[in-house]
N, C-alpha and C positions, 0 to 999 in steps of 0.2 A: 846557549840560549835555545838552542832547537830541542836540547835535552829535554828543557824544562817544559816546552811546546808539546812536544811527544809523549813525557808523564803527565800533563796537565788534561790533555786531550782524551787521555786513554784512564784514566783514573774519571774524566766526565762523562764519557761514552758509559761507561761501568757503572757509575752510578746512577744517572738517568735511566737503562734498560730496567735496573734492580728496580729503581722507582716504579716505572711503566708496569712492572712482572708484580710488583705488589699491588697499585691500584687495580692494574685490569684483569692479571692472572688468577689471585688469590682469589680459593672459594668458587673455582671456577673451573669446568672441563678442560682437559687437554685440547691446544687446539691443532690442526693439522695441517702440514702444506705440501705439496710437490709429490701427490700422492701417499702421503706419511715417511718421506723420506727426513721432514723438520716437525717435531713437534715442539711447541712452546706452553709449560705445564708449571706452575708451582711448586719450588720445593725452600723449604729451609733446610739448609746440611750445617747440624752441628761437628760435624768431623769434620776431614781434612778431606784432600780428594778422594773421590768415590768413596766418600764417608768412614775415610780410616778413620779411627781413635771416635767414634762417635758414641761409645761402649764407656770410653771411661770416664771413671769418677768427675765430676765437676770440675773439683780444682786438678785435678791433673789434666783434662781435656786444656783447662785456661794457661796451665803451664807452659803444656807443649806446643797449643795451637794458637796461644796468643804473647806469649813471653820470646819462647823459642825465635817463634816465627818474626817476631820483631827488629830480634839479634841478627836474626840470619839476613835480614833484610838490610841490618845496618852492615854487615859486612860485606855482601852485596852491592852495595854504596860505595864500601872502600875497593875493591873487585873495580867497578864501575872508573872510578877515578883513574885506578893507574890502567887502564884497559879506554883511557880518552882515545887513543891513536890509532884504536884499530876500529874503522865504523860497525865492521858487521858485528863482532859480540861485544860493543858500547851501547850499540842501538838496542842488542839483545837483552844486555843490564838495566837498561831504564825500561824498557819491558817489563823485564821478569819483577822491577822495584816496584812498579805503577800497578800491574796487577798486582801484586802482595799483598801491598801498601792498601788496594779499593779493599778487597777480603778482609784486609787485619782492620779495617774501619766499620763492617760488618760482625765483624768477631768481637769488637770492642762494644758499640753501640747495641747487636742486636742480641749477640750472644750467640748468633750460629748466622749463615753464608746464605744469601740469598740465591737461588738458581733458576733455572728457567729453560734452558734449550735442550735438548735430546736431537740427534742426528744419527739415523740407520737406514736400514733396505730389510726391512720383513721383522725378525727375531732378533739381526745380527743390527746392535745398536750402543750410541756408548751410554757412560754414566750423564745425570744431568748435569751440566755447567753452567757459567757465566761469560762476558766480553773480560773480566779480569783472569778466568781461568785459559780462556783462550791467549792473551797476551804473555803471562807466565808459561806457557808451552811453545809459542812462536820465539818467545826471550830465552829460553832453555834452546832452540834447535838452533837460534840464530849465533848463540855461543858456543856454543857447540862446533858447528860449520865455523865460525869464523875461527877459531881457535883452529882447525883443525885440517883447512884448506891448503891445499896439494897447491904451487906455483906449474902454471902449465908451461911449457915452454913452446916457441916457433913451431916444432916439428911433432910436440905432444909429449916431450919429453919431458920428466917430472925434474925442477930444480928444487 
């Protein structure tokens, strides 16, 4: 039940921003905060992150960015299930399925990924994102770590 709490919330958070980045951002200035360390800016991204595959052809963009990506997402789901007992990369799976799953709904409906946030200090800044690309990167790290987690013992001893 919390699962469903967790992809329901993060899948709404994601769509609402996208919302808010279309009505208020589109056709609009970058805007700036915390001295230009957040800027909040318009983009559509027909490619994958930082605009991989944005180059190809139609239908093979639709192929690999929306077929693919659907597949991967369904086994992801199956990943997810037998990964119930471990919280931290369970939590990480319905992460990584909830943002997908907001983008591949973007991919389907709009035909490219709604973006909006940029985050840097001067030059050195990343690509533009979304709340569903941040939850797919926090679902990658959290399986990752959890998967991957060292038992500390009493004295610091690794068991």
């Amino acid at each position: 039940m919390l699962a469903l709490v967790l992809m329901l919330t993060t899948i709404g958070c994601d769509r609402v921003t996208k919302h808010l980045a279309t009505t208020r951002l589109a056709g609009n200035f970058a805007q700036s905060y915390l001295n230009g360390t957040i800027r909040l800016e318009y983009a559509e991204n027909p490619g994958a992150f930082l605009s991989l595959g944005e180059n190809l052809p139609g239908w093979a963009r639709t192929a690999v960015l929306t077929v693919a990506a659907a597949l991967a997402l369904a086994a992801v789901a199956v990943a997810a299930f037998k990964l119930r007992r471990k919280a931290m990369p369970f939590i990480g799976a319905i992460l990584f399925i909830a943002g997908g799953a907001s983008n591949l709904i973007d991919r389907i409906t709009r035909g490219s990924v709604v973006d909006f946030v940029n985050v840097g200090v001067g030059s050195l800044r990343t690509g533009i994102f979304n709340v569903a690309d941040v939850a797919l990167m926090v679902g990658v790290g959290l399986i990752v770590l959890g998967l991957n987690r060292k038992h500390i013992g009493r004295y610091g001893n690794q068991t």
